[in-house]
N, C-alpha and C positions, 0 to 999 in steps of 0.2 A: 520643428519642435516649438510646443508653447509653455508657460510656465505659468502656473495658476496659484497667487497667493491668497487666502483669505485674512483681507484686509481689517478687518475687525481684529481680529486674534495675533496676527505677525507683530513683532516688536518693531520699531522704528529703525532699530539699527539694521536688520537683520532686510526690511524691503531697502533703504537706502545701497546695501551692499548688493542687492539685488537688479535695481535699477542701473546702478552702474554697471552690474555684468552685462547685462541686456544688451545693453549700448554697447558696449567693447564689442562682445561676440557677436553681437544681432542675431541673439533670440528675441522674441514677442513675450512680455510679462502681460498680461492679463488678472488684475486689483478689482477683488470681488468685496464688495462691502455695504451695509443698512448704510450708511453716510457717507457722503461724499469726501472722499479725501485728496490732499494734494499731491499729486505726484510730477515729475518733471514731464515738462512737454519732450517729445520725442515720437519717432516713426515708431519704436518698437516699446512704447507701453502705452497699455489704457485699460478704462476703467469700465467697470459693470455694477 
């Protein structure tokens, strides 16, 4: 399972709650966005 946020649009709190699931559960978030944004390093998020 992968979880696809668009990073532009999602509130801050709402990817933060997200990245933390990621990790617990170890699903893959995949943070779609025009700009570069910062996300926690980790095996199960990255960016596009």
């Amino acid at each position: 399972m992968r979880i696809w946020i668009d990073g532009d649009a999602c509130p801050v709190v709402i990817k933060e709650l997200l990245f933390r699931a990621a990790v617990r559960v170890k699903v893959l978030v995949t943070v779609v966005a025009n700009e570069k944004l910062r996300v926690p390093v980790s095996e199960f998020i990255q960016t596009l």
